[in-house]
N, C-alpha and C positions, 0 to 999 in steps of 0.2 A: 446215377445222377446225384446219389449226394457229397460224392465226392469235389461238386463245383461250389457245395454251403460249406466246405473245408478250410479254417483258417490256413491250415499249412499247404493244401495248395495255392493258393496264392499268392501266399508267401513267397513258395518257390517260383511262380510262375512270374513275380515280380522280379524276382532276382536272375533267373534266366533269359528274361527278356532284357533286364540293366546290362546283364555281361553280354549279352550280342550288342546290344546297343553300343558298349563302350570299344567294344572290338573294331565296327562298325566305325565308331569316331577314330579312334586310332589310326587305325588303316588311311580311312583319308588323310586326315593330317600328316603321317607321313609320307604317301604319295604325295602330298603334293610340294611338303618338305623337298623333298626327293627331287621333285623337278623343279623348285627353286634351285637346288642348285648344279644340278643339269646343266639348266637357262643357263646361270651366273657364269659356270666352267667354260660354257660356248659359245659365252660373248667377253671373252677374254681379250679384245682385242682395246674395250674401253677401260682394262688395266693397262693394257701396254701403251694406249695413249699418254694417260698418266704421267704413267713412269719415263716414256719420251719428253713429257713438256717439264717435269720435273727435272730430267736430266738439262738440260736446254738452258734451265733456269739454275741448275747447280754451277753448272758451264759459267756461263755469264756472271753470276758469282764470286766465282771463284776467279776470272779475270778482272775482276773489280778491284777483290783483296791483293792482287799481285800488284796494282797501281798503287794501292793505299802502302803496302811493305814498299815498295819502290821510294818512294816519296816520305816514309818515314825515316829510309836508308842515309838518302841524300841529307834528312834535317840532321841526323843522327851525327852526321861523316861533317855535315858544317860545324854545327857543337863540337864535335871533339878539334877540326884545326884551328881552332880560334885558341891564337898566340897568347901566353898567360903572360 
């Protein structure tokens, strides 16, 4: 029994108990790390949304810029036949 009036066990007994403890933490957080991105992986469908409405909206875009070159063609092509 007097091994429980033992500063060094305690000592130990604190430090054995912190490293399960931290183990203990660890573990969960990455479990659950883990299946955040599970989750994220297998609901990849609201990436592909995304990337659909962003395509959609590149699209539309980039038919805009072709009106705007179109139109700056024609200024371009008046400017240069204008008789000196």
């Amino acid at each position: 029994m007097e091994v429980f009036y033992s500063l060094w066990f305690w000592i130990g007994i604190v430090a054995i108990v912190g490293i399960i403890a931290g183990v203990i933490h660890n573990s969960t957080n990455k479990k659950a790390e883990t299946a955040k991105y599970v989750a994220d992986a297998q609901a990849g469908g609201d990436y592909r949304a995304l990337a659909d409405q962003s395509l959609e909206t590149n699209r539309a875009l980039l038919q805009r810029l072709d009106v705007v070159e179109q139109r700056l063609a024609s200024i371009e092509k008046t400017l240069t036949d204008i008789p000196q």
